[in-house]
N, C-alpha and C positions, 0 to 999 in steps of 0.2 A: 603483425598486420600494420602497425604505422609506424613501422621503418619502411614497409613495400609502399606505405601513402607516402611519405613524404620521396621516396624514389621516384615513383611516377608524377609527383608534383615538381619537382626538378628536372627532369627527364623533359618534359611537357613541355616547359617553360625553354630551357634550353635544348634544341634539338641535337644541336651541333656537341656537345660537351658527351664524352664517354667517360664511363666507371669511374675514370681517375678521379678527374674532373668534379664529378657528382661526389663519389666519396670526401672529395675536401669540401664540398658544400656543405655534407649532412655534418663533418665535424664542427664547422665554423656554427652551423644551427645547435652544436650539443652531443650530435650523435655518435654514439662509440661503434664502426663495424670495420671492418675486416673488407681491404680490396676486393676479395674471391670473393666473398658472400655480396655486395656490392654486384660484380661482376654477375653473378649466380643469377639474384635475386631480376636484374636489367635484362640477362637472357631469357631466365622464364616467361617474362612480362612482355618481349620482345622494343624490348624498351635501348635496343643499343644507338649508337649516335648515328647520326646518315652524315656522309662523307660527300666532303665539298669537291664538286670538280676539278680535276688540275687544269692548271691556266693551259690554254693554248693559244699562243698569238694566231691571228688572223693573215696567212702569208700571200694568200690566193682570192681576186676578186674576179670573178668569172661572168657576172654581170656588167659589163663594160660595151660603151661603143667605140672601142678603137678595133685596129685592127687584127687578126693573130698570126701570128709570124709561123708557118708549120716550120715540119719536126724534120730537119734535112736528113738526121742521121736516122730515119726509120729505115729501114731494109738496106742499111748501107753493107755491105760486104768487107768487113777490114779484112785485107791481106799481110798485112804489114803493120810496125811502131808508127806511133805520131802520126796517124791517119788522122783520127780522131780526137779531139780533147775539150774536157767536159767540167765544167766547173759549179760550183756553188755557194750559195750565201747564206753562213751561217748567222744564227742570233746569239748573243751573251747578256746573260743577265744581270744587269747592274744594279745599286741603289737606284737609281734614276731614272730606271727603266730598259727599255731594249738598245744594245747599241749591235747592227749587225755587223759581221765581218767579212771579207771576200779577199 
C-alpha cells in the first residue's frame, strides 16, 4: 500500500510523466519495483499520464475583413492535361521554427 501511495503522489504531482518516468522517481526516492508492476499498479488506479496535444500550426484565419477570392475550379469540367493546376504550401520544421516551402 505505500508503494500505490507514493505512485499516486507522483502520479498527482506530475500528470504528464508515464510509468517510465515515475518508476525512475520511486527509485531515485529508494524504491525497488519492477516497470510492469509500476505500469500495473498506474492502470488500476487509473493513474496513466494524459497526453499533450500535437502542435498544430495555425494555416487558416477565416475571421478576416478582406476579401475572398472564390473557388474558379468548382464544377470545372477537365477534358484534357494542363487544364488545371494546383499548388501548395507546405511547412518544415526547423530548430527555429516554421520555415514554409512552395
Amino acid at each position: 500500500m505505500s508503494l500505490r501511495d507514493a505512485i499516486q503522489r507522483l502520479a498527482l504531482a506530475n500528470p504528464h510523466y508515464g510509468y517510465r518516468r515515475i518508476g525512475v522517481l520511486l527509485s531515485r526516492e529508494g524504491w525497488r519495483a519492477n516497470h510492469k508492476r509500476v505500469l500495473r499498479l498506474m492502470r488500476e488506479d487509473n493513474l496513466l499520464c494524459l497526453r499533450k496535444a500535437p502542435f498544430v500550426p495555425m494555416t487558416t484565419d477565416a475571421r478576416h475583413d478582406w476579401s475572398i477570392v472564390p473557388n474558379r475550379a468548382r464544377g470545372l469540367q477537365l477534358t484534357d492535361i494542363d487544364q488545371l493546376w494546383v499548388a501548395d504550401i507546405p511547412y518544415v520544421h526547423l530548430a527555429e521554427g516554421l520555415a514554409f516551402l512552395a
